[in-house]
C-alpha positions as CSV (number, residue, x, y, z in Angstrom):
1,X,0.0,0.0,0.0
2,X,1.0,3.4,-0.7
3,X,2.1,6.0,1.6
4,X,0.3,9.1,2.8
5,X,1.2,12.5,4.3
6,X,-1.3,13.6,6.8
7,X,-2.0,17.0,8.1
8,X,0.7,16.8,10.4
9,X,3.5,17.9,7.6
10,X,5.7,20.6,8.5
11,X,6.3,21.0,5.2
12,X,10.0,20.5,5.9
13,X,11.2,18.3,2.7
14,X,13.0,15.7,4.4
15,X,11.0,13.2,2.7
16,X,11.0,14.5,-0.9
17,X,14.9,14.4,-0.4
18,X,14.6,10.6,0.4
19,X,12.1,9.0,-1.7
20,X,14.0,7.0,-4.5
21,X,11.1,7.7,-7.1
22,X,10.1,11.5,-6.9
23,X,6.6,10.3,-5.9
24,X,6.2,13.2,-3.2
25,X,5.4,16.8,-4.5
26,X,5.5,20.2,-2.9
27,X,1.8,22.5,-2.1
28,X,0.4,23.3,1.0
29,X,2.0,20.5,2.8
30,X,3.4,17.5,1.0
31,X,2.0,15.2,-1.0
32,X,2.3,11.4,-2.3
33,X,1.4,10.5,-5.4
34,X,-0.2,6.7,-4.4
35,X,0.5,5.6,-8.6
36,X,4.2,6.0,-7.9
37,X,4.9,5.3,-4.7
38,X,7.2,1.7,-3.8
39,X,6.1,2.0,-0.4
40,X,9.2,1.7,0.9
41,X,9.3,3.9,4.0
42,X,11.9,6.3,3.5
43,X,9.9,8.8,3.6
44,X,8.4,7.8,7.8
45,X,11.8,7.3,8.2
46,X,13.1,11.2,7.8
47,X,10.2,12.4,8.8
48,X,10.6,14.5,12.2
49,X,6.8,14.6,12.8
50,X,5.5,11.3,11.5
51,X,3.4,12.7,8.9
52,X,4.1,9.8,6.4
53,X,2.1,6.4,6.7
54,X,0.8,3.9,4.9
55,X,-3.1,4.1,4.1
């Protein structure tokens, strides 16, 4: 399953920095495009506020 950004995003950029596809794009806050994401965590694992998880 794909990874999600919830309302808790900073909108620091650690995770765009880490994800190995690009799937995560800059707005508001951050977001994850589900059709591209690998699910592969990097993302939760930068974050400093646990806004990434998986749906």
């Amino acid at each position: 399953m794909a990874y999600k950004i919830s309302d808790e995003c900073i909108a620091c950029g650690a995770c765009a920095e880490q994800c190995p596809v690009s799937a995560i794009s800059e707005g508001d806050k951050y977001s994850i495009d589900p059709e591209t994401c690998i699910s592969c965590g990097a993302c939760a694992g930068v974050c400093p506020v646990g806004a990434p998880a998986e749906e």
